[in-house]
N, C-alpha and C positions, 0 to 999 in steps of 0.2 A: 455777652454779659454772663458771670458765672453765679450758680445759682449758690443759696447758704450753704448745702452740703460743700460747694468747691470751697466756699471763704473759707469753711473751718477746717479745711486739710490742711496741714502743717504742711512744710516743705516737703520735708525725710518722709511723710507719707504718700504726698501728691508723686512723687519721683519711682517710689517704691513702687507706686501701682504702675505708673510709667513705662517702666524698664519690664515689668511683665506683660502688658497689653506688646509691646513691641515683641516682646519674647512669642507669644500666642500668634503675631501677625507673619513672625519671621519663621516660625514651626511649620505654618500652613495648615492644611485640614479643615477650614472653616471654611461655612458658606459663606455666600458672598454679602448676604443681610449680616452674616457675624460678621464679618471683616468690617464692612461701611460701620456697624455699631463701633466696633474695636477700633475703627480708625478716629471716630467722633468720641469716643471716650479720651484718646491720646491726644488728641487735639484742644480741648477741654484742661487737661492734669498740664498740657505743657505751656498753658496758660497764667493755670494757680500757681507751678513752679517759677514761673516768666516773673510773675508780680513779686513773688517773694524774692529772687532774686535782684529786681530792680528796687525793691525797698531796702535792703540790706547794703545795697550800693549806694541808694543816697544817705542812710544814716551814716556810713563809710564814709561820703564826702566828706556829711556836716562834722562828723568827729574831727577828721583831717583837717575841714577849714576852722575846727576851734582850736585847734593846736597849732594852727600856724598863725592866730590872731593873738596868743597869749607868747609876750616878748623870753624868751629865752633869761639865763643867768646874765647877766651884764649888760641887756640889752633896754632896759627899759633907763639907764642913767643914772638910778639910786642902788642897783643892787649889788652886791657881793664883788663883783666883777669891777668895779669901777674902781 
């Protein structure tokens, strides 16, 4: 469960810190209490990014399935087309 601080990261934030915890993991020099933090921070942010990108795909569907419910030019049998 992510706590309010994670809700209210936006994408392009949660990602942002992302790619630097990863940057910090992949440098080395940390202890190994920093590493486990840093690995549970990244696992955390690539959650909030996870959600956000799964909601941006379903709005993506539903856009998709309203546009393929609304008939085209000449498809409804009164319009222009006919």
């Amino acid at each position: 469960m992510t706590s309010k601080v994670e809700e209210a990261l936006g994408y392009e934030q949660a990602r942002d810190e992302l790619i630097e915890v990863v940057r910090r993991l992949e440098a080395g020099g940390t202890t190994l209490e920093e590493s486990l933090a840093l690995w549970e921070r990244g696992e955390e942010l690539a959650k909030v990014c996870r959600t956000w990108l799964e909601g941006a795909r379903k709005r993506l569907d539903a856009a998709l399935a309203e546009d393929d419910d609304e008939p085209g030019p000449g498809e409804d049998g009164g319009g222009p087309g006919r």
